[in-house]
ZAMARGU-4260 file (C-alpha; in steps of 0.2 Angstrom, whole numbers, plus 5000, padded with zeros to 4 digits):
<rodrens>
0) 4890/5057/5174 | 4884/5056/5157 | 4897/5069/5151 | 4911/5060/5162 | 4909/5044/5153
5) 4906/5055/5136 | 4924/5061/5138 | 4932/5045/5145 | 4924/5034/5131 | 4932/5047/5116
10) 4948/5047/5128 | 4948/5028/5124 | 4944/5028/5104 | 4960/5039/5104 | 4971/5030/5113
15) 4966/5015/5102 | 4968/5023/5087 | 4984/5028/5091 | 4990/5010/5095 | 4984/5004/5079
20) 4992/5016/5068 | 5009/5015/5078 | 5007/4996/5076 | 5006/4999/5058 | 5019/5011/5059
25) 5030/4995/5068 | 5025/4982/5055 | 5030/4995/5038 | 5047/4996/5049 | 5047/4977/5052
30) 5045/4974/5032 | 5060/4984/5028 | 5071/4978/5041 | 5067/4960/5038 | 5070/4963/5019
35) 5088/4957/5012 | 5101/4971/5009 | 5100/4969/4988 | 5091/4954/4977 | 5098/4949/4961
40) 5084/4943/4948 | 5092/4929/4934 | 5085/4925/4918 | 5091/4908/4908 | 5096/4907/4891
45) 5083/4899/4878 | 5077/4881/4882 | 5087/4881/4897 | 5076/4873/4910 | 5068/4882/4923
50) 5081/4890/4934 | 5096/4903/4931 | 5103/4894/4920 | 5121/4898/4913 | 5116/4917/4924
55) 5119/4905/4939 | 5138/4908/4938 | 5137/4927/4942 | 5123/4925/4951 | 5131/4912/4966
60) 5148/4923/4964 | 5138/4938/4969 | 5130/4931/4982 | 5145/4921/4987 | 5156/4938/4989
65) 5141/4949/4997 | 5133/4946/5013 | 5115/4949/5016 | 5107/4945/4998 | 5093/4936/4990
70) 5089/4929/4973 | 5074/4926/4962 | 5074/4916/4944 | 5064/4927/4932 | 5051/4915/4927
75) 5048/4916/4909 | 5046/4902/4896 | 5063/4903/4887 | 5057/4895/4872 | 5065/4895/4854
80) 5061/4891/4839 | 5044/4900/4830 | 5037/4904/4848 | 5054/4913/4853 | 5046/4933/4849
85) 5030/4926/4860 | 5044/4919/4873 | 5054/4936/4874 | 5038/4947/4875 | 5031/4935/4891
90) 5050/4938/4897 | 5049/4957/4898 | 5032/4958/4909 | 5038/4944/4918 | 5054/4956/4922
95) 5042/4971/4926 | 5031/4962/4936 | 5043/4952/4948 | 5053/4968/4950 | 5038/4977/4954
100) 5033/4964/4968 | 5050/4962/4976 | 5051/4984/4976 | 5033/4984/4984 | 5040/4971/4996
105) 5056/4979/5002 | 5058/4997/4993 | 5073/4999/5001 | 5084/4983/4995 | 5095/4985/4978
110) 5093/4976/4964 | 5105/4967/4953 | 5099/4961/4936 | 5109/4947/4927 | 5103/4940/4909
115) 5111/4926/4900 | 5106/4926/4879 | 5088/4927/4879 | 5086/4931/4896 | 5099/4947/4894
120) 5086/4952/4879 | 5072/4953/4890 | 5080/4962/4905 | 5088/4972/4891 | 5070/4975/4885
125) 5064/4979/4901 | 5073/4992/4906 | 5079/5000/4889 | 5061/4998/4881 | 5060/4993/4861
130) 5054/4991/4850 | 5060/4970/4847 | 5050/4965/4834 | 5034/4957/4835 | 5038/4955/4855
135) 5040/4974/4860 | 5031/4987/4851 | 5034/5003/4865 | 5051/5013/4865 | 5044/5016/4884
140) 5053/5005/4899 | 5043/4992/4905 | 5048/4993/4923 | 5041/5006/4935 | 5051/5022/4939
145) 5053/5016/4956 | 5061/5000/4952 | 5072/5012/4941 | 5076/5021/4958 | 5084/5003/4967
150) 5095/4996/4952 | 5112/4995/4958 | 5117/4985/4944 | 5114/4975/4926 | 5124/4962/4920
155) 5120/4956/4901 | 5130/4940/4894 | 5126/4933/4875 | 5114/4949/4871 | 5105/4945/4852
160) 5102/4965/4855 | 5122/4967/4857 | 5127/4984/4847 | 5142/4990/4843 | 5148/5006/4851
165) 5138/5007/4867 | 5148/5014/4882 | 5143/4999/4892 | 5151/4986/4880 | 5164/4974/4886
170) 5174/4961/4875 | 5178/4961/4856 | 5161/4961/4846 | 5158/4974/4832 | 5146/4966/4822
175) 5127/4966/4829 | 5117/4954/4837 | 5102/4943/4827 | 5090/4956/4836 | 5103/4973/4836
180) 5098/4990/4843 | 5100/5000/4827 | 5116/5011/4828 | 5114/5026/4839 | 5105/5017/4851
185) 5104/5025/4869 | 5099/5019/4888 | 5101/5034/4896 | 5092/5030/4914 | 5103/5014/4915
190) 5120/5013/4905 | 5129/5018/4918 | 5123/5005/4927 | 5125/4992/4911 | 5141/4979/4908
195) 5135/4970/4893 | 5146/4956/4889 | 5149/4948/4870 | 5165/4941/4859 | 5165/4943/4841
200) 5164/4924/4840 | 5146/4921/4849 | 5134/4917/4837 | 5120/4924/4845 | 5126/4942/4848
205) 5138/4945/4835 | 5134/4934/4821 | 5149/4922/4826 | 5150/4902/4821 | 5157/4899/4842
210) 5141/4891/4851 | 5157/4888/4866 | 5158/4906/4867 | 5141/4909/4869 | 5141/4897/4883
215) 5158/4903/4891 | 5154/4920/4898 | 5154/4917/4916 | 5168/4908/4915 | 5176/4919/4904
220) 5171/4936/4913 | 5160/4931/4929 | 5176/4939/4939 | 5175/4956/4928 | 5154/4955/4932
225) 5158/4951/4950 | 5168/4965/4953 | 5156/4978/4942 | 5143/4972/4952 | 5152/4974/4970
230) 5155/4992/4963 | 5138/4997/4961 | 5134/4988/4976 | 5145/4997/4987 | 5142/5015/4977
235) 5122/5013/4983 | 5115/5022/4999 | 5101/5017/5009 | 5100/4998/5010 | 5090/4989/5022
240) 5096/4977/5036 | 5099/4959/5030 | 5086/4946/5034 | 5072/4937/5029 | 5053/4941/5025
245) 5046/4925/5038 | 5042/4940/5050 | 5033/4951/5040 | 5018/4941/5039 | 5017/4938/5056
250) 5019/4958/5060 | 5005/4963/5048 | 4995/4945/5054 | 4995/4955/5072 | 4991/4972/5065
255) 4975/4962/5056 | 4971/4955/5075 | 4974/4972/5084 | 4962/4981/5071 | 4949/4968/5074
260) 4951/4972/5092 | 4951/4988/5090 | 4933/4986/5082 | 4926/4975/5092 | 4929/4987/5106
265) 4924/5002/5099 | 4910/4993/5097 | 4907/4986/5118 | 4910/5005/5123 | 4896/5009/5112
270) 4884/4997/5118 | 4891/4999/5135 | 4886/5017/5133 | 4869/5016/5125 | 4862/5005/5140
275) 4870/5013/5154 | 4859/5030/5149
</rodrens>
């Protein structure tokens, strides 16, 4: 009797076991198919306020033209003036770490990066690494390699690091920006990924005396960054199922309570068997 039960008790911690970890087998693919089929992160231009700013234009016209997507504001201070290195340097870990997050979150989903002035300097930053200055002291990328692996594309309008000569370049700018890549500057992991938009007039990236330009890229080329972007999207493999992420908390919730369960009675079959003999 005693070996009977023995058996039929390690029968049933087995069976268990192997609902939990199909459970958490259900709830990993839960995540991903709740997850949207691509995110595009947007970071304003300096003393915008909170929001996407003047990267609000390409942003909506992406999301307007491609079903299934999210979007999330970078959140970064976008100050000027003497604390703008300070600003730029919280706006690169900012980049890194909401990347990261949304990645962990839904590894499958691609990503669309769009930066306006300052905010196409800290995406620029980001991925291309430094060093900036007093704001970026590492030649190293700041965002994880598997982020790296989900980009479909990166939009930059008004970039102060805007050099002449990149293969990623569009519009008529030569001269540098106020915070240039010095000449022969490289992104290998992401320039083909890269349109970086800026007209010889914009003060900002090429040393121009038009603010208007500056402020006119989306209406000036948010078709031309529409349809690079709907390029990359549609050139990328592997996306997940569109949705929303109100059911993964509810799958891993249950997966919590069926552990606890689990536990609990583990726990009865043990006492169960050590007052029975």
């Amino acid at each position: 009797m005693k070996v009977l039960f023995l058996t039929m008790w390690k029968s049933t911690i087995i069976l268990l076991g192997a609902i939990v970890t199909v459970s958490g087998a259900r709830a990993g693919t839960a995540r991903r198919q709740n997850c949207p089929n691509y995110h595009v992160f947007g970071a304003r231009e300096t003393t915008a306020p909170p929001g996407f700013g003047s990267a609000s234009t390409v942003v909506n016209l992406v999301q307007q033209a491609n079903a299934g997507g999210t979007s999330e504001v970078i959140e970064y201070p976008a100050a000027g003036g003497n604390v703008y290195a300070a600003s730029v340097a919280a706006g690169v870990i900012a980049v890194a770490n909401q990347t990261a997050a949304f990645n962990q979150m839904c590894p499958e989903s691609k990503i669309v990066m769009v930066g306006y002035s300052q905010g196409a300097q800290i995406i620029d930053d980001a991925f291309c690494g430094g060093p900036d200055g007093s704001s970026l002291n590492t030649t190293a990328a700041s965002v994880s390699t598997e982020v790296g692996k989900i980009i479909a594309a990166i939009v930059l309008m008004g970039n102060p690091r805007h050099v002449d000569g990149l293969s990623f370049n569009v519009g008529n700018a030569t001269a540098g920006g106020f915070a240039a890549r010095p000449v022969g500057f490289r992104c290998p992991a992401f320039e083909s990924r890269i349109q970086a938009y800026c007209d010889a007039e914009d003060p900002f990236c090429a040393k121009g005396n038009s603010s208007a330009t500056h402020q006119g890229y989306g209406r000036e080329y948010g078709q031309v960054a529409l349809e690079f972007v709907n390029s990359k999207l549609e050139s990328s493999t592997g996306m997940a199922s569109n949705g929303t992420n109100i059911a993964v908390a509810g799958e891993v919730s249950a997966l919590g309570l069926l552990r606890w369960r689990y536990l609990w009675m583990c726990m009865a079959l043990s006492y169960a068997f050590s007052t029975m003999f």
